[in-house]
Short mmCIF file of the C-alpha atoms (twelve columns), coordinates in Angstrom:
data_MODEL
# 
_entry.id   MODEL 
# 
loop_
_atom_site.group_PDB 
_atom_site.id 
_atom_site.type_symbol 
_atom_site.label_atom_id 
_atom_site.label_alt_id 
_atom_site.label_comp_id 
_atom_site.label_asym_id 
_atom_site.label_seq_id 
_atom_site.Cartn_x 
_atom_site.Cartn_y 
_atom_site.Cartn_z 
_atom_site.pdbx_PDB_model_num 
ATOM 1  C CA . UNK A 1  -20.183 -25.861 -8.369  1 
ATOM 2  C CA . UNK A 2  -21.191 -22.628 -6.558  1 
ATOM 3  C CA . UNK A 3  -20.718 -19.374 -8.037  1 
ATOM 4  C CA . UNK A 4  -18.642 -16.735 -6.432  1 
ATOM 5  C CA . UNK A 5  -20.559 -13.337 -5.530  1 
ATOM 6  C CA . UNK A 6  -18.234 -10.015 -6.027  1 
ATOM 7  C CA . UNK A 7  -19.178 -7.159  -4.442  1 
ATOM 8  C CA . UNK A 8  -19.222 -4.325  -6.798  1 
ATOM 9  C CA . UNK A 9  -18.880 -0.500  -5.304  1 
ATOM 10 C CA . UNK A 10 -21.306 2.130   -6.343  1 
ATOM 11 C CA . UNK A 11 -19.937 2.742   -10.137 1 
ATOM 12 C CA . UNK A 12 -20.188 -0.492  -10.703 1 
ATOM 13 C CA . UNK A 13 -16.837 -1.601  -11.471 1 
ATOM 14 C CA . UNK A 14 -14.568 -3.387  -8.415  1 
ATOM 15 C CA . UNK A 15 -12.794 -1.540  -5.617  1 
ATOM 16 C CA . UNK A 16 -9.180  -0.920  -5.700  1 
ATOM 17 C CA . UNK A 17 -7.244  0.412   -3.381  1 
ATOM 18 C CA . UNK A 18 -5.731  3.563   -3.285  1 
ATOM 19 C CA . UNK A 19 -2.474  2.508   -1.486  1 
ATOM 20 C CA . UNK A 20 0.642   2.089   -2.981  1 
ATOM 21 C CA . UNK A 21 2.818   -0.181  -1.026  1 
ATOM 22 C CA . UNK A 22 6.178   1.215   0.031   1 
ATOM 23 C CA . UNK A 23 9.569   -0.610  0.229   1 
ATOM 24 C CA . UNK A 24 10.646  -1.328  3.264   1 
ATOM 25 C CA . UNK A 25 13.525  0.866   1.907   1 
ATOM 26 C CA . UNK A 26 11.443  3.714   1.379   1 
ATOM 27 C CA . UNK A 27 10.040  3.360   4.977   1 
ATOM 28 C CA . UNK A 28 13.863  3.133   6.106   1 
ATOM 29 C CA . UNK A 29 14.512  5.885   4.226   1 
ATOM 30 C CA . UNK A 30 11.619  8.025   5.627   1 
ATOM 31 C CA . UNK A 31 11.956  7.735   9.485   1 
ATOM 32 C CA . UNK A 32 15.959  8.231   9.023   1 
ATOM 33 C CA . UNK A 33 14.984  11.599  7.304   1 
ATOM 34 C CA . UNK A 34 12.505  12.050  10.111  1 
ATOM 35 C CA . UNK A 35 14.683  11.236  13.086  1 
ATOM 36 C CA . UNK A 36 17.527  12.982  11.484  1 
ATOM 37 C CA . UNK A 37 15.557  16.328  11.318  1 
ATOM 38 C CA . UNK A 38 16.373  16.338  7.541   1 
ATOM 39 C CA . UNK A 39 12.726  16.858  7.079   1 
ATOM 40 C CA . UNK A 40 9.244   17.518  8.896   1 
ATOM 41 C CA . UNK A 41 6.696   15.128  9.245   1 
ATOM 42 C CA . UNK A 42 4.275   17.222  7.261   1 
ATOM 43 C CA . UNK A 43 6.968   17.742  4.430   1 
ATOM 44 C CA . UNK A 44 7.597   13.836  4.135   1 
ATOM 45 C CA . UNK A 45 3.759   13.123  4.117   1 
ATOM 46 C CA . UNK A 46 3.466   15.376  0.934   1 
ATOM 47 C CA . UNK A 47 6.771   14.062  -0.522  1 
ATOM 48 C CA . UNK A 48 6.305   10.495  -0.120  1 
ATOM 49 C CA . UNK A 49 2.313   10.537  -0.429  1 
ATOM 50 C CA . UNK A 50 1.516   8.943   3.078   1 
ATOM 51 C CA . UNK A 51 -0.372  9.873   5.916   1 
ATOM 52 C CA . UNK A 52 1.051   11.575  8.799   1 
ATOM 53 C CA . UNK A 53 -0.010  8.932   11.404  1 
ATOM 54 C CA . UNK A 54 1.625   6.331   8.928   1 
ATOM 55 C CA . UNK A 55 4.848   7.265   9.271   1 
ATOM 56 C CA . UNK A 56 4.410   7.845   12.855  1 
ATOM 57 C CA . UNK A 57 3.273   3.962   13.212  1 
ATOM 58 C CA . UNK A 58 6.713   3.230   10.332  1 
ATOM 59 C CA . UNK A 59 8.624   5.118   13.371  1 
ATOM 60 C CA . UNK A 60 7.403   3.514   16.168  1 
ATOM 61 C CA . UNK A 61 8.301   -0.023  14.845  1 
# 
C-alpha cells in the first residue's frame, strides 16, 4: 500500500481556501441588484465579499 504525500504550505499546516461559495441565490440576487442599478459594482463587492471581476463573470452567464 503506498502512502499518500500532502503538500503542506509554508506554516506547516494544510491550505484552505479563502472562498466562500455563494448560492446560486445570492449570485441571482447580486447581478439583479447590479442590472437594476440598486447598487454599484464596487458597493456589492464590499457587501457581498467578492471580487469585482467575479460578479462581472456571475453577470455575463
Amino acid at each position: 500500500m503506498k502512502k499518500q504525500k500532502f503538500t503542506r504550505n509554508y506554516k506547516g499546516s494544510f491550505p484552505i481556501s479563502k472562498r466562500s461559495p455563494k448560492s446560486v441565490e445570492e449570485k441571482l440576487e447580486v447581478v439583479r441588484l447590479l442590472l437594476n442599478q440598486e447598487q454599484s459594482l464596487t458597493q456589492l463587492s464590499k457587501q457581498y465579499q467578492v471580487d469585482d471581476q467575479t460578479i462581472q463573470s456571475w453577470k455575463m452567464k
